[in-house]
N, CA and C of each residue as an Amber inpcrd file, in Angstrom:
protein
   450
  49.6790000 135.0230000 257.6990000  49.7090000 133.7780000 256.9840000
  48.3810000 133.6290000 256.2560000  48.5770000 133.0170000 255.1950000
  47.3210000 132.9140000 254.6240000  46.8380000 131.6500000 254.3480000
  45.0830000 131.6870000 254.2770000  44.9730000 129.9400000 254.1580000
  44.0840000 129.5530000 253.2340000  43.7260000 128.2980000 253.3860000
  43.4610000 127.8980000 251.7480000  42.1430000 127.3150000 252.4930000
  40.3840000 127.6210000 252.1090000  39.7020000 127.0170000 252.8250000
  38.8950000 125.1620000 251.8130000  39.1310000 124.6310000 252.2650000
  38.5400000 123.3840000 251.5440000  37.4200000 123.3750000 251.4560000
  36.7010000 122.5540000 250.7270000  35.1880000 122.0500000 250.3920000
  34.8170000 121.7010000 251.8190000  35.2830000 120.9440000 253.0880000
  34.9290000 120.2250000 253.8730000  34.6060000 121.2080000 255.2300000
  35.1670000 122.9000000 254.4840000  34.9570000 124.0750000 255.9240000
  36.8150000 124.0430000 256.3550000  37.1910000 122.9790000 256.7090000
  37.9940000 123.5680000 257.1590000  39.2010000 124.1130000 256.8170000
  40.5850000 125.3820000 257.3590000  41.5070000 126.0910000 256.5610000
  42.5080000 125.2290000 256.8650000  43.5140000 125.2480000 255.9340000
  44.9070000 124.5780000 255.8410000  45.5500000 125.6820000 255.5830000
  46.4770000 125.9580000 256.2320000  47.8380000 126.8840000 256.1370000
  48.3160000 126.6480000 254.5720000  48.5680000 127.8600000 253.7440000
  49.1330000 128.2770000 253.1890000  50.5440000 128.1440000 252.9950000
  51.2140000 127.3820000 251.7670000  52.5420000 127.9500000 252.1590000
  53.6890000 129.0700000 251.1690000  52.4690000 129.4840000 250.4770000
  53.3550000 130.4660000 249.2600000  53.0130000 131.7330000 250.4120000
  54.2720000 132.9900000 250.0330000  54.0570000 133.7450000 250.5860000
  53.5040000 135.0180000 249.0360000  53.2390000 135.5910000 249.6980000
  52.4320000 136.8410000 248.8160000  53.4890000 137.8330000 248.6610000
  53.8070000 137.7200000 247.0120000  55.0040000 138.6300000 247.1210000
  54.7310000 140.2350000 245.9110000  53.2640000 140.1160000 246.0380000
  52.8670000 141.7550000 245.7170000  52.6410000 142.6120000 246.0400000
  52.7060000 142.7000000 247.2430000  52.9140000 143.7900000 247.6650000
  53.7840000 144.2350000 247.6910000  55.2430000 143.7030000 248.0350000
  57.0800000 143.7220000 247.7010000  57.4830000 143.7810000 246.3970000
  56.3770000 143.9250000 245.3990000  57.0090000 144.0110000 243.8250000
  56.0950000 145.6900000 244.0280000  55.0900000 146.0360000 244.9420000
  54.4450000 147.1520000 244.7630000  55.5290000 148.2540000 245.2440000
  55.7630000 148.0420000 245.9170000  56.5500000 148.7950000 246.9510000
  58.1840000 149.2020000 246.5600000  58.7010000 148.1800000 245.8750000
  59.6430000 147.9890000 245.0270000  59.8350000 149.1470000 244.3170000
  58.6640000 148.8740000 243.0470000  58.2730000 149.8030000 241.8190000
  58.4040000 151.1790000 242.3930000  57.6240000 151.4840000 243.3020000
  57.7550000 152.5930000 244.1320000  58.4560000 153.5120000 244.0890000
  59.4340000 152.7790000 244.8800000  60.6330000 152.9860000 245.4280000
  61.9560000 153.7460000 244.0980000  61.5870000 152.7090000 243.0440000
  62.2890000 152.5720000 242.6060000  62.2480000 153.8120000 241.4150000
  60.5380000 154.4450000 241.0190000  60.2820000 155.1760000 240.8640000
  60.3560000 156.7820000 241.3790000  60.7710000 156.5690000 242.6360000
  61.0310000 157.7650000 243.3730000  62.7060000 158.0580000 243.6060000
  63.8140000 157.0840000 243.2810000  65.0160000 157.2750000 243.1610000
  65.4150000 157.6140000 241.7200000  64.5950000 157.1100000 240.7340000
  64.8180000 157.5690000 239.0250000  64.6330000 159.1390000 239.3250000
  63.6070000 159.6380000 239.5360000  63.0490000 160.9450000 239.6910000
  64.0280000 161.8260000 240.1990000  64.4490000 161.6510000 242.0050000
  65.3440000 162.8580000 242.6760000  66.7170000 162.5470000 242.2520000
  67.3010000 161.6030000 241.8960000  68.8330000 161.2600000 241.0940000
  69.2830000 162.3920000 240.0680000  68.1630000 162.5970000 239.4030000
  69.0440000 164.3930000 238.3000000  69.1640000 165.4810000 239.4670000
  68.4790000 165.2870000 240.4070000  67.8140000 166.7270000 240.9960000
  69.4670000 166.8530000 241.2850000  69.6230000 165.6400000 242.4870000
  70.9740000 165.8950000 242.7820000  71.8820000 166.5140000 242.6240000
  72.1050000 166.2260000 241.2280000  73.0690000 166.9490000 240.8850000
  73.0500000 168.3720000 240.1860000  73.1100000 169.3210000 241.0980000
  72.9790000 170.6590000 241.1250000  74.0910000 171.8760000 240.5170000
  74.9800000 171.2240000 240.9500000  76.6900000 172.1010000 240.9790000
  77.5290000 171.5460000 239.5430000  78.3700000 172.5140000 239.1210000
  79.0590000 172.4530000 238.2000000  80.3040000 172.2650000 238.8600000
  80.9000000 170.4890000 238.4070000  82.0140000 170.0820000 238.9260000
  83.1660000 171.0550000 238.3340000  84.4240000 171.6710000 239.3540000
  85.3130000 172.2120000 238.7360000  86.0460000 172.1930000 240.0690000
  87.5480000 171.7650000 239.8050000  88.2940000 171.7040000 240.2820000
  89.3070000 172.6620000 240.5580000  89.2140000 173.3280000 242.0480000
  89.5440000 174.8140000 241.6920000  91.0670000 174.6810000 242.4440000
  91.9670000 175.3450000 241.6050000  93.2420000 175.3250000 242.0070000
  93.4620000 175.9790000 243.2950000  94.1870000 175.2640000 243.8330000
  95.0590000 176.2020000 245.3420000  95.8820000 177.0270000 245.0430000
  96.5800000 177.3130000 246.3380000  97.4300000 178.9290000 246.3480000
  98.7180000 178.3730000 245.9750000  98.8720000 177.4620000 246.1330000
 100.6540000 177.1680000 245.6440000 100.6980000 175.7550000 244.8400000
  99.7130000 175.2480000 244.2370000 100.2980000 174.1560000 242.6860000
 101.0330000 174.3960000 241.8460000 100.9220000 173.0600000 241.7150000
 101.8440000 172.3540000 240.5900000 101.2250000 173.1280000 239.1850000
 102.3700000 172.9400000 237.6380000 101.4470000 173.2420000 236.6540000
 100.7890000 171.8900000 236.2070000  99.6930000 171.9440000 236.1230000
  98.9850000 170.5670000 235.2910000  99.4890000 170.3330000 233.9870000
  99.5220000 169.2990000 234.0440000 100.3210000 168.7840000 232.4520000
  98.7190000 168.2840000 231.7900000  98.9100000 168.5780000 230.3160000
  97.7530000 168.1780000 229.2590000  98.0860000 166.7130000 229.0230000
  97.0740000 165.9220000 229.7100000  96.6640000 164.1710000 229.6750000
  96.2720000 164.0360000 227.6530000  95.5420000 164.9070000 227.4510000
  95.1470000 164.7540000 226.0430000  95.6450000 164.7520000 224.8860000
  96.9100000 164.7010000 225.0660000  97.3040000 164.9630000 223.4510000
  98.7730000 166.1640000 223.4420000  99.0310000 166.5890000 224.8420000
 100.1500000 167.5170000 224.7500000  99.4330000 168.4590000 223.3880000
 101.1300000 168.5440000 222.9660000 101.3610000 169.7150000 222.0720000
 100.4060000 169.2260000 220.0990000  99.4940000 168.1270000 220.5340000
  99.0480000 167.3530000 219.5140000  97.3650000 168.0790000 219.2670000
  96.5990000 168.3060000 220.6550000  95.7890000 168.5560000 220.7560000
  95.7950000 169.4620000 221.7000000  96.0260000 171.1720000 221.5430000
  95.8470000 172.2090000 222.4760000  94.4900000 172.2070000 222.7240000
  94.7580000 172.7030000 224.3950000  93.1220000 172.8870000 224.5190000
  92.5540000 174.6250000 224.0530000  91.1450000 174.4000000 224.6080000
  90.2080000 175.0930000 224.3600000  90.4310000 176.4830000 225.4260000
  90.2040000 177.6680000 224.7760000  90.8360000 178.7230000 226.1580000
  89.5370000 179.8200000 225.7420000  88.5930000 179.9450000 226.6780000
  87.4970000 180.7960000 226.6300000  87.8620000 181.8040000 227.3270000
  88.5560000 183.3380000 227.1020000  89.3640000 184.4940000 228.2340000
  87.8260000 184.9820000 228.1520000  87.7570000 186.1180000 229.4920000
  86.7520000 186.8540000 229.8190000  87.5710000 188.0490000 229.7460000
  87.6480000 189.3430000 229.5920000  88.6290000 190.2790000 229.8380000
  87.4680000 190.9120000 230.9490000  88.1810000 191.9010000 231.9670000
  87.3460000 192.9880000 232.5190000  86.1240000 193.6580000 231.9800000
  86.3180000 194.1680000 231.0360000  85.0490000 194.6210000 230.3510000
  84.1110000 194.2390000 229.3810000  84.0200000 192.8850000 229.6950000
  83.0160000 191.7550000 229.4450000  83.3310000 191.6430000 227.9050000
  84.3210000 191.4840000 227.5510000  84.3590000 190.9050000 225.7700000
  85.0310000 189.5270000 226.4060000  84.3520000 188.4120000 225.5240000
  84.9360000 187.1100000 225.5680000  85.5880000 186.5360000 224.1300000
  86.7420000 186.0470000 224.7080000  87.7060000 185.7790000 223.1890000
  87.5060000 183.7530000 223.2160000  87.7700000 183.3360000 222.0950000
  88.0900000 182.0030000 222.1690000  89.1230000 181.5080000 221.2470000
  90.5160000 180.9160000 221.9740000  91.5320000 180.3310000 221.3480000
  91.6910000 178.7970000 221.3840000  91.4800000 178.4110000 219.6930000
  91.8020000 176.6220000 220.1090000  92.6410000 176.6660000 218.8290000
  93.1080000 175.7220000 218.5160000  93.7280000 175.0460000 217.1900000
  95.2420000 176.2490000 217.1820000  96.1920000 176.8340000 217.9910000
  96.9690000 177.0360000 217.6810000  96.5130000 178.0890000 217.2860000
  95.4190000 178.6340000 217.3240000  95.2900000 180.3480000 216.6570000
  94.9400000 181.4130000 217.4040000  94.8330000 182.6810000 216.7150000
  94.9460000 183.4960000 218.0710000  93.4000000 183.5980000 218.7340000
  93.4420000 184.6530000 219.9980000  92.2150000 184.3850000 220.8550000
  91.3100000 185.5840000 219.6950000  89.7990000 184.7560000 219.0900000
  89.3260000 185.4320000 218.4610000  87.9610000 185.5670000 219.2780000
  87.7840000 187.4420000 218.5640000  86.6610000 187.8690000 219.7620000
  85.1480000 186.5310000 219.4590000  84.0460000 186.8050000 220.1600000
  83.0390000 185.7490000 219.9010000  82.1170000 186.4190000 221.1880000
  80.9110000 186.0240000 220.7390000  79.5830000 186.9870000 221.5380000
  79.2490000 185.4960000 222.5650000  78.8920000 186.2130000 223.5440000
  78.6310000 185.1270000 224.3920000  77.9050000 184.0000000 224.2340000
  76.8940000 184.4190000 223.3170000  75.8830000 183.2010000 223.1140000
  76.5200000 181.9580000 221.8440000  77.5690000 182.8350000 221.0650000
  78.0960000 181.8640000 220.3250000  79.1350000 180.8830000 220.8320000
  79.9040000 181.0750000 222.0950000  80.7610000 180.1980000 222.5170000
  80.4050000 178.6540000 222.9030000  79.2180000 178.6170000 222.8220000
  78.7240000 177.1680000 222.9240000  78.8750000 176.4540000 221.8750000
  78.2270000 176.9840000 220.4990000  78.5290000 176.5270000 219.4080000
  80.0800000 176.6140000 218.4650000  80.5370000 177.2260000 219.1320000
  81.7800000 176.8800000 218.7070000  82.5710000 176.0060000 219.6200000
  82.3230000 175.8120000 220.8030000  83.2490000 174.6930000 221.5840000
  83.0680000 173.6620000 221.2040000  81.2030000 173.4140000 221.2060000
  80.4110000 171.7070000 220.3860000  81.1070000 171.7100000 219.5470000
  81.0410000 172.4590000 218.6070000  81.7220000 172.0840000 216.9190000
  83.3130000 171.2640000 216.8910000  84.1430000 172.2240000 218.1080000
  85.3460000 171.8850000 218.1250000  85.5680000 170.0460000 219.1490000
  84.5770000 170.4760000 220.0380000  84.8850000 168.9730000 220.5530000
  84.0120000 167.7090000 219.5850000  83.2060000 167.8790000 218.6760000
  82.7330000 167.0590000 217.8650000  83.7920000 166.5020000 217.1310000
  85.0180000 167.2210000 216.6800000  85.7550000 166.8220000 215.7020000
  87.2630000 166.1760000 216.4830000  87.3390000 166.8530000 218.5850000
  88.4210000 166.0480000 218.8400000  87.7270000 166.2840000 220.1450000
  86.8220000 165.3490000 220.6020000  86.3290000 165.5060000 221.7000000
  87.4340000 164.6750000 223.2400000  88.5220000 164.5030000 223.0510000
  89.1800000 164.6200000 224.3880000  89.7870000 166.0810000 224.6970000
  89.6950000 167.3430000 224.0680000  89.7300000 168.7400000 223.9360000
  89.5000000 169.2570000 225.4560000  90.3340000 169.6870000 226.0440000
  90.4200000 169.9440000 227.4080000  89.4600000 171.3760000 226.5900000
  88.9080000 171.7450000 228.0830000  88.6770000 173.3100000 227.9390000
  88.4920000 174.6670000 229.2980000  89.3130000 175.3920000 229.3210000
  89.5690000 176.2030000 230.2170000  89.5630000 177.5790000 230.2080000
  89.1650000 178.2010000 231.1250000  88.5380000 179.9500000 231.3710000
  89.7200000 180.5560000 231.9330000  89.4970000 181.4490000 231.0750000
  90.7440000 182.2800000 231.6700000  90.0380000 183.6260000 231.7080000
  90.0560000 184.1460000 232.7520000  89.1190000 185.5020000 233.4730000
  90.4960000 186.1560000 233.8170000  90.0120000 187.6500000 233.8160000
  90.4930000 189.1720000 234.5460000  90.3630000 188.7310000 236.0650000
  91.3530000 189.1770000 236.4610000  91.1520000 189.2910000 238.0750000
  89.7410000 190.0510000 238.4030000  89.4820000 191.1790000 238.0240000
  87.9330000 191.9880000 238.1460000  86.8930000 191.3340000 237.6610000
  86.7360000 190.2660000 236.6630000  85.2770000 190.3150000 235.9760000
  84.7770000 189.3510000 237.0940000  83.5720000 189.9720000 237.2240000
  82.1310000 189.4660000 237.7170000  82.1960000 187.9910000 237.5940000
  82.1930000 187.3070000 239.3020000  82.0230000 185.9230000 239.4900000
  80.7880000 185.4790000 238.7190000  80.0580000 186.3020000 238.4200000
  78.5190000 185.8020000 238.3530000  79.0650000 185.3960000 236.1110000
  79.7760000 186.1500000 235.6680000  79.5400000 186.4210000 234.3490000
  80.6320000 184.6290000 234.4820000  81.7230000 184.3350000 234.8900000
  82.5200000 183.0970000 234.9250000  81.1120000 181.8980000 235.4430000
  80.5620000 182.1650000 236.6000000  79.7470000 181.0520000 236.7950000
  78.8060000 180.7490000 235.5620000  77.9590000 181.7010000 234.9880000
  77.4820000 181.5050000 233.9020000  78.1800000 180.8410000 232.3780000
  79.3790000 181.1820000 232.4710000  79.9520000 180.4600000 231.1420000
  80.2980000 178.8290000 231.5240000  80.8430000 178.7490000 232.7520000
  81.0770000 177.3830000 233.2900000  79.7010000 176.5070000 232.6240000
  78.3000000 177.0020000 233.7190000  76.9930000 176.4650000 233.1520000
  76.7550000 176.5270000 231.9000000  76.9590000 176.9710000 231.1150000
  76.5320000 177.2760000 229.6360000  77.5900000 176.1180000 228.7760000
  78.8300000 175.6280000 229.2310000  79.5750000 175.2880000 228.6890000
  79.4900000 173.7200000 229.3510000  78.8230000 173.8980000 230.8550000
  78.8930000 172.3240000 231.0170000  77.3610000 171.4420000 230.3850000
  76.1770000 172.6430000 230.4850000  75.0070000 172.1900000 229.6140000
  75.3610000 171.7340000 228.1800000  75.9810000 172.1750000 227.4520000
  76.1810000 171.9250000 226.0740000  77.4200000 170.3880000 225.9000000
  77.6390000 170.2190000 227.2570000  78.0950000 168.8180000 226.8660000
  79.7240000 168.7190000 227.7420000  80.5560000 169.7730000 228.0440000
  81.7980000 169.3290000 228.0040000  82.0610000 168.4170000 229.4620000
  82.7480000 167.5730000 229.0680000  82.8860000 167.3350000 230.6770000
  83.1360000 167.8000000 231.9230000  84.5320000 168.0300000 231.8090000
  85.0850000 168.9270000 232.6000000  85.6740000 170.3730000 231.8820000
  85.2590000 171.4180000 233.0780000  85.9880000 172.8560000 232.8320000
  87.1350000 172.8420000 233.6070000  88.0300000 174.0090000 233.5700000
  88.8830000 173.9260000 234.1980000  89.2920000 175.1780000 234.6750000
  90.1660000 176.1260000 235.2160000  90.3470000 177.5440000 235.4880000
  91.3930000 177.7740000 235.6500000  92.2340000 178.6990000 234.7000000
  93.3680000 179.1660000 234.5530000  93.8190000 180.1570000 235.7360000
  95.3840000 180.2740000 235.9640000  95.3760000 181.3070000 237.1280000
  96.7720000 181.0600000 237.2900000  97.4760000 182.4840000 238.0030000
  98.8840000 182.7830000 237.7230000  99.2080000 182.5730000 239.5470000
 100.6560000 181.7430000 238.8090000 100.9990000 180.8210000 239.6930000
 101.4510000 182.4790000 240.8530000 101.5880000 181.7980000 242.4420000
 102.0400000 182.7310000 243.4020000 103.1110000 182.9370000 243.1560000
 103.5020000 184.1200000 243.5000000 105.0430000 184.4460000 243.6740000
 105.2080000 184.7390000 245.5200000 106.6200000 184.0080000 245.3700000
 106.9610000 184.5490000 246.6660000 108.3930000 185.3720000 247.0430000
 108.3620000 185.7690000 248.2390000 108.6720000 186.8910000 248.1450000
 110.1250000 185.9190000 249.3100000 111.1440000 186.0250000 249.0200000
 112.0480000 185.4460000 249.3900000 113.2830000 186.4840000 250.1150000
């Protein structure tokens, strides 16, 4: 508690409380949750299909707005098919700038990887990152439905 001393010597109780140190501490605080909040988030959200789904239906636009299809083949050539045309080859470093370009002009543009059973997890994780840095929201991952054996 704090007190207030008079001309006459003696203290009278105080009755404001001291609230700077709680605006210090605050700031703080509040400074140290701005900071580790990006760290957080580390991982590239993707929603990875199970062994026996459904086919996903296109929320965006159906047959109005096809999506975006980045294939990897086995021996590392990457193709990219959007607008109804065929899968044209494209060097890895350019697939960024051509996805931006395409979602600039219809950015609800689903976009999805379609990999070789063989190619290198590491070469798919890298396009995911490369493709979620440059902006897209969500990726997605193509894959052939199970068959069963009846």
């Amino acid at each position: 508690m704090s007190y207030i001393i008079k001309k006459n010597g003696r203290r009278k109780p105080m009755a404001e409380i001291n609230v700077v140190p709680y605006i210090d501490v605050t700031l703080v605080l509040l400074i140290i949750f701005m900071i580790t909040t990006p760290m957080l988030q580390t991982g590239v959200d993707v929603d990875l299909p199970e062994a026996e789904s459904k086919v996903v239906e296109t929320e965006t636009g159906g047959e109005n707005n096809p999506p975006i299809v980045v294939s990897i083949k086995e021996d590392g050539q990457y193709f990219i098919k959007s607008n109804y045309q065929e899968d044209e080859p494209v060097q890895a470093e350019e697939i960024n700038t051509q996805v931006v370009a395409i979602l600039q002009a219809k950015p609800k543009t689903q976009v999805l990887i379609n990999a070789d059973k063989g190619v290198d997890y590491g070469a798919v994780v890298t396009v995911m990152a490369a493709l979620k840095n440059a902006g897209v929201p969500t990726v997605g991952l193509m894959t052939q439905p199970v068959e069963q054996n009846q």
